[in-house]
C-alpha positions as CSV (number, residue, x, y, z in Angstrom):
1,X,24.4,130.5,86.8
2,X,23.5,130.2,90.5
3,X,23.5,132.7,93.0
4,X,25.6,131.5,95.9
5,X,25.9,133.0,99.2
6,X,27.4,132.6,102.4
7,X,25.1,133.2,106.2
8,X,27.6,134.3,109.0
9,X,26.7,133.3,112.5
10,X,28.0,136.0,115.1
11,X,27.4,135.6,118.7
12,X,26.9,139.5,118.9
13,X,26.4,141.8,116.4
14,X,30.0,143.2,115.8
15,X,31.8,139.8,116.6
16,X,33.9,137.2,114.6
17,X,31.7,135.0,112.6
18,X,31.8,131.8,114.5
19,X,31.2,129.5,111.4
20,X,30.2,130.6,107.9
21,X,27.7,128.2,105.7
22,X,28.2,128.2,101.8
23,X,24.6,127.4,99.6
24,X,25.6,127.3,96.1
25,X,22.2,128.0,94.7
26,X,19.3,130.8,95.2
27,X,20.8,132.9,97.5
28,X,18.5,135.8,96.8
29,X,16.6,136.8,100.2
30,X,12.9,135.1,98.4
31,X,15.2,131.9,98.4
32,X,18.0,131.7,101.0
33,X,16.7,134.6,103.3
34,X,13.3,132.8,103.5
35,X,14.9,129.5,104.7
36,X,16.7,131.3,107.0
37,X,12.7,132.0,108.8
38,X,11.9,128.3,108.1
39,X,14.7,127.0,109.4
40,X,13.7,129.1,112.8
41,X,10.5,127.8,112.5
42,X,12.0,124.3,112.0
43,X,13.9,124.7,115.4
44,X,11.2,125.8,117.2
45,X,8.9,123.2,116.3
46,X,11.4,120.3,116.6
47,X,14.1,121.1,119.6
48,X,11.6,120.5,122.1
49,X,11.9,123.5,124.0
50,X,15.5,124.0,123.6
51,X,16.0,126.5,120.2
52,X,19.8,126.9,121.5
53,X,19.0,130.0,119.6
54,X,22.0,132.1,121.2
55,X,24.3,129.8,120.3
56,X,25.5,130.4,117.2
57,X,28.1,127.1,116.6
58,X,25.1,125.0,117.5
59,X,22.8,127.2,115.2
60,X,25.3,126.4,112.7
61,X,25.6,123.0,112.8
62,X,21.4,122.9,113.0
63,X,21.6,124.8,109.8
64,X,24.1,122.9,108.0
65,X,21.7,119.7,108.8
66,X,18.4,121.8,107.9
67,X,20.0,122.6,104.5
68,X,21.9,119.0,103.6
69,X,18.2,117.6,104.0
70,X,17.1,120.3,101.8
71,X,19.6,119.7,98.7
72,X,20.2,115.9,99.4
73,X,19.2,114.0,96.0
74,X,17.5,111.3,97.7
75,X,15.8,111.7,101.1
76,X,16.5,108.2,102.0
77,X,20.1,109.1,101.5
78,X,21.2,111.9,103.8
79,X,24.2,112.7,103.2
80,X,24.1,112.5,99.2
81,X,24.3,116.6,98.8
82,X,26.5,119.1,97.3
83,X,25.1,122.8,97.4
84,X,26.1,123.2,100.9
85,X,29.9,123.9,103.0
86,X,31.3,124.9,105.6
87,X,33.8,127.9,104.8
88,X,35.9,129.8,106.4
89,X,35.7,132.9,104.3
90,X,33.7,134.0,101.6
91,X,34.5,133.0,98.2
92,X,34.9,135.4,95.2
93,X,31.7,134.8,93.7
94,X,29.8,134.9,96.7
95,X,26.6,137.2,95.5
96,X,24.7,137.4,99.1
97,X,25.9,137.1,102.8
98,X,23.6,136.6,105.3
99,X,24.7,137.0,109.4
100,X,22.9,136.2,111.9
101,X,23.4,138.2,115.3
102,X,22.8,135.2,118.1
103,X,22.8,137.5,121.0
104,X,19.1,137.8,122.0
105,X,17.1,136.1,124.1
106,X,14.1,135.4,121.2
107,X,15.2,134.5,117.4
108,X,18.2,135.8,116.6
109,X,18.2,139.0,114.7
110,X,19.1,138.5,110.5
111,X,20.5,141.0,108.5
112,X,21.5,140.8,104.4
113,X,24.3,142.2,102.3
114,X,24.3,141.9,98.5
115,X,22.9,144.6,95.8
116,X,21.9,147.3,97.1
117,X,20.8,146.0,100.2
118,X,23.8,145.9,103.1
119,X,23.1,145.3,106.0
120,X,19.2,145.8,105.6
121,X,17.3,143.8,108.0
122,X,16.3,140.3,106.5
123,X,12.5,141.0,106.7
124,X,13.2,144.6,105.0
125,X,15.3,142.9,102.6
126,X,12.3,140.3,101.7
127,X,9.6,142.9,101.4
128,X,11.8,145.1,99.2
129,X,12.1,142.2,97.0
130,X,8.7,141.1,96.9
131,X,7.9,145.2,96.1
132,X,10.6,144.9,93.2
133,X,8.7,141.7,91.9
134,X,5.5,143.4,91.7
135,X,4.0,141.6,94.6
């Protein structure tokens, strides 16, 4: 069975989600949390300057891209993937939700609910897991 999640983007912590991104599979923080940081490192190496990194429908639509070329079955072929949505609510089975807070002038800040980490901060939530690996 996969562990799906959901990643909120909020313009400001306490805020509306502005869009919500489904990934059907790994959606434990070692999986989906970490390509949350890559795909931050992704923007900052490839939008020339302009990370757009406080606006969170943009930072959405980036990350829906980021994450179709991640799951698509053949890399000449784009738009062949299925792991990824566009929602506009969490579904029932949803085992991880992930929001990012878009309101700072840097990264935006990531936080993680799911087990028995809510609303841990994503970096908190990764070194937790990596301590309950054994790592």
């Amino acid at each position: 069975m996969s562990t799906r999640c959901t990643t909120h983007f909020h313009d400001s912590e306490g805020s509306e989600a502005e869009a919500i991104i489904f990934r059907h599979t790994d959606g434990y923080p070692s999986g989906a949390g970490a390509d949350i940081l890559a795909f931050f490192d992704a923007i900052e190496e490839q939008a020339g300057g302009d990370t757009r990194f406080n606006d969170a429908s943009m930072l959405a639509a980036r990350y829906v891209v980021f994450l179709a070329q991640m799951f698509a079955r053949d890399p000449a072929a784009p738009l062949d993937f299925l792991s990824v949505r566009v929602m506009m609510q969490d579904t029932a089975d949803t085992e991880y939700v992930y929001h990012v807070y878009c309101d700072t002038k840097g990264r935006p800040t990531v936080t993680v609910d799911g087990s028995d980490r809510d609303g841990m901060p994503l970096q908190e939530a990764l070194d937790a897991e990596n301590e309950d690996d054994g790592g």
